[in-house]
C-alpha positions in Angstrom: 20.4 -2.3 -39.7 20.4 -3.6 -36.3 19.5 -7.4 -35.5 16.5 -7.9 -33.1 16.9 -11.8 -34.1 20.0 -11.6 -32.0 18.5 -10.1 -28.8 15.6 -12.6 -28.9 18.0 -15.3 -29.0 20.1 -13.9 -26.2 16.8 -13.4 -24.1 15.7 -17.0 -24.6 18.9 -18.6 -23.7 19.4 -16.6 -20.3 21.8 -18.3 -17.7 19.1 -19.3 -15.0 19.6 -21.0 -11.9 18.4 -24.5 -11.7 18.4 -25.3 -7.6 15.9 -27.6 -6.0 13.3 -25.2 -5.0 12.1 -23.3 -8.2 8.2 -23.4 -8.6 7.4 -25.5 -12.2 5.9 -22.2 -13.1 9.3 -21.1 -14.3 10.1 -24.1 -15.2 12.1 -25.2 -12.3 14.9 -22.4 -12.9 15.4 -18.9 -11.3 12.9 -16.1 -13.0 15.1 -13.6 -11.4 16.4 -12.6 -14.7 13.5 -12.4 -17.2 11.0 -11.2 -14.4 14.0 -8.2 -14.4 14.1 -7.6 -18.1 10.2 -7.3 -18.0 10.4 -4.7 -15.1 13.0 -3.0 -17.6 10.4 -3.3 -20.7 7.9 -2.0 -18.6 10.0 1.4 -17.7 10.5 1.8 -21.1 6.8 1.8 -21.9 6.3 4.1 -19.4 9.1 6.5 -20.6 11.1 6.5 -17.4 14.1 5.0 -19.5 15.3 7.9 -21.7 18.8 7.4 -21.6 20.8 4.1 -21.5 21.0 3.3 -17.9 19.2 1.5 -15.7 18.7 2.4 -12.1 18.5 0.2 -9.3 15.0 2.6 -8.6 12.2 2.4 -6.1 10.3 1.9 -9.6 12.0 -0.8 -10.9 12.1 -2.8 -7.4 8.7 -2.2 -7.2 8.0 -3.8 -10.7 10.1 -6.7 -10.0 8.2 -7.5 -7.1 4.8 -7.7 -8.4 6.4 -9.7 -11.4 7.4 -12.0 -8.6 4.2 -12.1 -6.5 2.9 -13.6 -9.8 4.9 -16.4 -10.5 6.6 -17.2 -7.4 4.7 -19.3 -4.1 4.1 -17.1 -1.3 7.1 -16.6 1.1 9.6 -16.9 -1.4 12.6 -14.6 -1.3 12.8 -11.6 -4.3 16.0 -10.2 -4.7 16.5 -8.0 -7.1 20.2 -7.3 -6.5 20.7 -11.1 -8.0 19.6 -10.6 -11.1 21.1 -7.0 -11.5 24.5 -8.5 -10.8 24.4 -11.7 -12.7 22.9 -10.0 -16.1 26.2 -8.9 -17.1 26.8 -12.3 -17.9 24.7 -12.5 -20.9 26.9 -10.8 -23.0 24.2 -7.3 -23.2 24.5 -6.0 -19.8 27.3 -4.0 -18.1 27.5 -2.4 -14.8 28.0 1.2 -14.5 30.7 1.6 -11.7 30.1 4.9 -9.4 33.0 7.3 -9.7 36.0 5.9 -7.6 34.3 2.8 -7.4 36.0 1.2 -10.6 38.6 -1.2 -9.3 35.8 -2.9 -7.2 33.3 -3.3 -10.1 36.6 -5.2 -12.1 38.0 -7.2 -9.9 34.6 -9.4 -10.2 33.3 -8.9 -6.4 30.2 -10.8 -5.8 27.9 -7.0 -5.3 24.6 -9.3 -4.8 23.2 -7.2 -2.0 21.3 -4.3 -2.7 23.3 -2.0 -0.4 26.5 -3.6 -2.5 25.2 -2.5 -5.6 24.2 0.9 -4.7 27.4 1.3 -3.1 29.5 0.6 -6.1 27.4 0.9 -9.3 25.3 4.2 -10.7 23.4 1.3 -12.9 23.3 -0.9 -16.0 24.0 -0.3 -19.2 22.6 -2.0 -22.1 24.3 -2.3 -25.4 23.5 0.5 -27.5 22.2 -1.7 -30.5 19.8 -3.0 -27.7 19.0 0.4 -26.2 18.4 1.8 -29.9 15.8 -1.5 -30.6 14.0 -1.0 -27.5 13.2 2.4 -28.1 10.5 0.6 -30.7 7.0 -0.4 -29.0 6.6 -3.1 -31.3 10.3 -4.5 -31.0 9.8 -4.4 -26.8 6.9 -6.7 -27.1 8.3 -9.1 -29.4 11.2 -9.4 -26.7 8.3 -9.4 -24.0 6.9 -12.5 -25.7 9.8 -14.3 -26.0 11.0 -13.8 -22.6 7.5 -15.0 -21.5 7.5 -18.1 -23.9 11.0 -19.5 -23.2 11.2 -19.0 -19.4 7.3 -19.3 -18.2 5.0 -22.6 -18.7 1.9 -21.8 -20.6 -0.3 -21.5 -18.1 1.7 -18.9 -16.3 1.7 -17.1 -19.2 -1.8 -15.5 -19.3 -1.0 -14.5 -15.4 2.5 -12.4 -16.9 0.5 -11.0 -19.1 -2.5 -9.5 -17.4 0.5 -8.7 -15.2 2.5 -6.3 -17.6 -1.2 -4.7 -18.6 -1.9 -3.8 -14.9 1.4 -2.3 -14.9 0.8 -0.4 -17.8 -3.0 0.9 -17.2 -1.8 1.8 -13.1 0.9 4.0 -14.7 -0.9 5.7 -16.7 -3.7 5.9 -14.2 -1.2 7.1 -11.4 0.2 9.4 -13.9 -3.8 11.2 -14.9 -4.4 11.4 -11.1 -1.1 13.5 -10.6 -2.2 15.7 -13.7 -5.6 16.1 -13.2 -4.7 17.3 -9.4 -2.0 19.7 -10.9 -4.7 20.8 -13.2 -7.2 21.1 -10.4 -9.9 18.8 -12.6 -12.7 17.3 -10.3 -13.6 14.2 -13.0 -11.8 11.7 -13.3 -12.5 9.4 -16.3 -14.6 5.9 -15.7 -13.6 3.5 -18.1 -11.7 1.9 -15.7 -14.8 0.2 -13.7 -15.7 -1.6 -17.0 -12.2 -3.3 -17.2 -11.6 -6.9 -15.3 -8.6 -5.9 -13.9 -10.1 -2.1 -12.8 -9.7 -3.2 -9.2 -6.2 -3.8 -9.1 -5.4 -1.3 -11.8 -6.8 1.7 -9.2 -5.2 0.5 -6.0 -1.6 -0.1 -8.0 -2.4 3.8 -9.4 -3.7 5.1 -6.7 -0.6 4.4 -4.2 1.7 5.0 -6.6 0.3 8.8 -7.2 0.1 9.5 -3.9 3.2 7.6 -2.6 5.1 9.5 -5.6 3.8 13.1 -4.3 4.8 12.6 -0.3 8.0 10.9 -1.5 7.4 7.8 1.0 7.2 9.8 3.7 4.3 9.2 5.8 2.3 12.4 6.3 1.8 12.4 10.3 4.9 10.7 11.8 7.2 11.8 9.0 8.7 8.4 8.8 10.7 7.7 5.7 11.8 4.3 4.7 12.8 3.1 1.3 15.0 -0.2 0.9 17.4 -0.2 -2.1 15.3 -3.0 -3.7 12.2 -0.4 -3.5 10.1 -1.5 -0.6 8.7 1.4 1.3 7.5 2.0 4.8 4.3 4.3 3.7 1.1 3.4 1.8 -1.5 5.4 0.3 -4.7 5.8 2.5 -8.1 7.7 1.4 -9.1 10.5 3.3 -12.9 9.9 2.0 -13.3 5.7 1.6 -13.3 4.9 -2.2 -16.9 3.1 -1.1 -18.1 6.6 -0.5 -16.5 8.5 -2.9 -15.3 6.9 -5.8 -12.2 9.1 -5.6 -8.8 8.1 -6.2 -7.5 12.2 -6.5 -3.9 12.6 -4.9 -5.9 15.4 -2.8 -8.4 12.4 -1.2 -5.0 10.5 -0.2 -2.4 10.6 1.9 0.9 8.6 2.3 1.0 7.3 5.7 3.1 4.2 7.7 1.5 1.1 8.8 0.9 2.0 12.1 -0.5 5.2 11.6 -2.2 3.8 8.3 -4.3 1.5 10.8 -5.0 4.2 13.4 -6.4 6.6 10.5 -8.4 4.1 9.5 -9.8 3.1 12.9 -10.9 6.7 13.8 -7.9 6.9 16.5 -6.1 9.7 14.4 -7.1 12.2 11.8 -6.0 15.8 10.6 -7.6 18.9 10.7 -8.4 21.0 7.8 -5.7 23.4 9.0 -3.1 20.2 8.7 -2.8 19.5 11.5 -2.3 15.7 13.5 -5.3 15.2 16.3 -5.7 12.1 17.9 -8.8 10.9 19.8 -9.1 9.5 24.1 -10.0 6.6 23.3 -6.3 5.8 21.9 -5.2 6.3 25.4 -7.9 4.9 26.8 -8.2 1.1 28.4 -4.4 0.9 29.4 -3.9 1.0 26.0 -0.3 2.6 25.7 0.1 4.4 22.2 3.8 5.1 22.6 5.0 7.5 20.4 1.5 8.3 19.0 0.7 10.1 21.7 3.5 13.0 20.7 1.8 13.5 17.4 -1.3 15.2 18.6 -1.2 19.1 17.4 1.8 18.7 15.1 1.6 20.2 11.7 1.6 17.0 8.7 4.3 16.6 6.5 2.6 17.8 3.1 3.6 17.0 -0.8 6.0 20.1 -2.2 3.7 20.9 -4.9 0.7 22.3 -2.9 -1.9 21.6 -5.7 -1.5 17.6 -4.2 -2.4 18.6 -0.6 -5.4 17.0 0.6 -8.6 18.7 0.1 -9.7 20.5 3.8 -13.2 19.4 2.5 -12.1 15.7 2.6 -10.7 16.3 5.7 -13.7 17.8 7.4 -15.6 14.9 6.2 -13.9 12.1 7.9 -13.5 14.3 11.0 -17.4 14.4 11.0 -18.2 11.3 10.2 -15.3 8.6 10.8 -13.1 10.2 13.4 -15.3 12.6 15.3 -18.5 10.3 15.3 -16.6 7.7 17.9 -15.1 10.5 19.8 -18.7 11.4 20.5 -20.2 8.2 20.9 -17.6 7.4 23.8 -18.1 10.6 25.6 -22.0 10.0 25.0 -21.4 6.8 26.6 -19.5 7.8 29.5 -22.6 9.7 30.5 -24.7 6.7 31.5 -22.3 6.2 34.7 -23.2 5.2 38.5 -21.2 4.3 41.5 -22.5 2.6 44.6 -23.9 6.2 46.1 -26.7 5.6 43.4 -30.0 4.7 44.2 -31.6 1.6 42.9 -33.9 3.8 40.9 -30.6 5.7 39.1 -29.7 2.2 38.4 -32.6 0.5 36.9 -32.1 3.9 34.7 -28.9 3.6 33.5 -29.5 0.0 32.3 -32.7 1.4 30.5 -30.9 3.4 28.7 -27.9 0.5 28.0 -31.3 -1.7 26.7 -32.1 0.8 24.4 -28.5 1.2 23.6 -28.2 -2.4 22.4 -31.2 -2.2 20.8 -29.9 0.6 18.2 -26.6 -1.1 18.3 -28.3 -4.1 16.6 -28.8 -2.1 14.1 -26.2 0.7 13.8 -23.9 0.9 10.7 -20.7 -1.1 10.8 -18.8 2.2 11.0 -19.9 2.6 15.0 -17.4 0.5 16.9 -19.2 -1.2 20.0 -17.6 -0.3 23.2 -15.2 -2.8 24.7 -16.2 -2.0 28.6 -20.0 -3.0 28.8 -19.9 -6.3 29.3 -23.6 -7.7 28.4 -23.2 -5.7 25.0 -22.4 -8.7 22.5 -23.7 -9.5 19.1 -27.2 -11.1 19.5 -29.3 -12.6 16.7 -32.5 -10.6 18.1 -33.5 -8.1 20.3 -35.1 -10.5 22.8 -31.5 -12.1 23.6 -29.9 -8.3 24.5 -33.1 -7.2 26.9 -32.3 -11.0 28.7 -28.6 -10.1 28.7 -29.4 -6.6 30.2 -32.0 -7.7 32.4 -29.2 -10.4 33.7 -26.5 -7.6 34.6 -29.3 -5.8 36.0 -30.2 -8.6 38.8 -26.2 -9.1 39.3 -25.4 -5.7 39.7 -27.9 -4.8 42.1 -27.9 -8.1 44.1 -23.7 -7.3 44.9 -24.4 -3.8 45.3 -27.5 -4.5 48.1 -27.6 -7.9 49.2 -26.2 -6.5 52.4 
């Protein structure tokens, strides 16, 4: 029969660090190592551990993070490749040396980067008594608790917790949106809105689907980053707002990087429902200088291999009409209410007419309409009154240095 006392005595005992530096939250030692083991617990819950070996993974570094966001202070480092190393010291833990790699994973080298690791070692393996015990849902959360007792103060506790829940509840979430996509379902189930954590529990879900079907590759530059310790250049942007929609499908998503991320969301850049990048004038406009932004307009996207993920064309056409298209329009609109100094004085007073009435709808246009940088006298007013005296204003200065000779 194999001894589970053993293994909960092994994970309450772990060899931690005890530098100056270490947040009282974990009890003034390094988490590294228990915040990894509950990374591992949570792949086996999630049934990504099938056989005995664990992988240095996007996953797993991704876990460990968010394990780290919750105990440690902000800007505090999170290296995963620490712990991975060290483990093996606790008596339950070996490294898995890559093939030729052997003599370096024996002599004892220090392989505490992550590059090192993936390097030199395939993974970990865990003692198969261990391996065999954890296989048991009930025996992984009696070594969840105990890790969580002995290493955590109490009232960090709760926080690791509700941590390994949201973990759990995004995965499974994450893993219905990829089905249901595949399956070609159009509801998606709402229980989630009545739980506290829903929030968190979508977003985590939501980027991992979609992140997951693009393989962190974003869909309109092609970029592709991943580090070893599982940070990734892309994130998971809706094509249709979730305030609109309420739709966290793979096909209302795409993977994208941070720059473009920002200009999809901004209206600068969209795709066609043929999938294809288009960019609007205005993100060359102003002695702006987009770079290599510019070279994307007209290319085809980079789109998820199974083509039951591919966003929706009627998604697409949506934001085209009403995010990306309606400033397009609004600019060229603009640009129609021009003069030059061959105008006449009645032209004039007519264009700033037209401006008044302008600001007057733009006191109360939706939030979505951006206000357009190069009229000066437009400005956010607290009544009507204040944007005809602004206008009026640029009126008399406009036509005095026009005239006044």
């Amino acid at each position: 029969m194999f001894d589970l006392a053993q293994y909960i005595h092994k994970f309450t005992i772990l060899r931690r660090d005890p530098a100056k530096g270490w947040p009282a939250s974990t009890r003034g030692k390094s988490p590294y190592k228990p915040l990894l083991l509950l990374a591992a617990l949570d792949q086996f819950d999630q049934g990504q551990l099938t056989h005995n070996l664990i992988e240095l993974t996007a996953d797993l570094g991704n876990l460990f993070e968010l394990y780290c966001a919750t105990v440690l202070l902000p800007g505090m480092g999170c290296n995963i490749a620490m712990p991975f190393f060290h483990m093996q010291g606790e008596g339950f833990w070996q490294l898995v040396p890559l093939p030729g790699k052997e003599a370096n994973v024996a002599s004892g080298w220090r392989l505490i980067t992550e590059s090192q690791l993936l390097n030199n070692v395939a993974g970990a393996r865990l003692d198969d008594e261990l391996f065999t015990l954890l296989a048991v849902k009930e025996n992984r959360d009696v070594l969840r608790a105990a890790l969580i007792d002995a290493h955590f103060v109490e009232a960090t506790q709760p926080l690791l917790w509700e941590r390994v829940a949201t973990n759990q509840a995004a995965f499974l979430y994450s893993s219905e949106l990829l089905e249901q996509a595949r399956k070609k379902l159009k509801e998606l189930r709402p229980s989630l809105e009545d739980d506290g954590f829903a929030r968190e529990v979508r977003d985590q879900g939501f980027r991992r689907a979609v992140v997951v079907a693009y393989n962190h590759r974003c869909a309109c530059c092609g970029l592709r980053i991943v580090t070893p310790g599982g940070h990734t250049a892309v994130e998971a942007a809706h094509i249709i707002p979730w305030s609109e929609s309420r739709n966290d499908q793979p096909t209302n998503g795409m993977a994208l990087c941070r720059l473009c991320h920002w200009s999809f969301d901004e209206g600068l850049m969209s795709v066609a429902t043929d999938y294809r990048v288009i960019l609007s004038p205005q993100l060359a406009a102003h002695g702006n200088m987009p770079g290599l932004l510019s070279m994307l307009d007209a290319r085809p996207i980079f789109l998820p291999l199974e083509t039951t993920l591919h966003p929706d064309p009627a998604n697409l056409d949506w934001r085209n009409k009403k995010i990306f298209r309606k400033v397009q329009r609004f600019q060229q609109f603009l640009n129609s209410f021009s003069f030059s100094v061959n105008d006449s004085p009645s032209d004039i007073f007519s264009v700033f007419a037209v401006n008044w009435m302008l600001e007057l709808c733009l006191l109360m246009r939706p939030r979505s309409i951006a206000r357009p940088s190069q009229v000066g006298f437009w400005r956010d007013h607290s009544s009507p009154l204040h944007g005809l005296s602004r206008a009026c204003q640029s009126l008399g200065c406009v036509i005095d240095s026009i005239y006044r000779e």
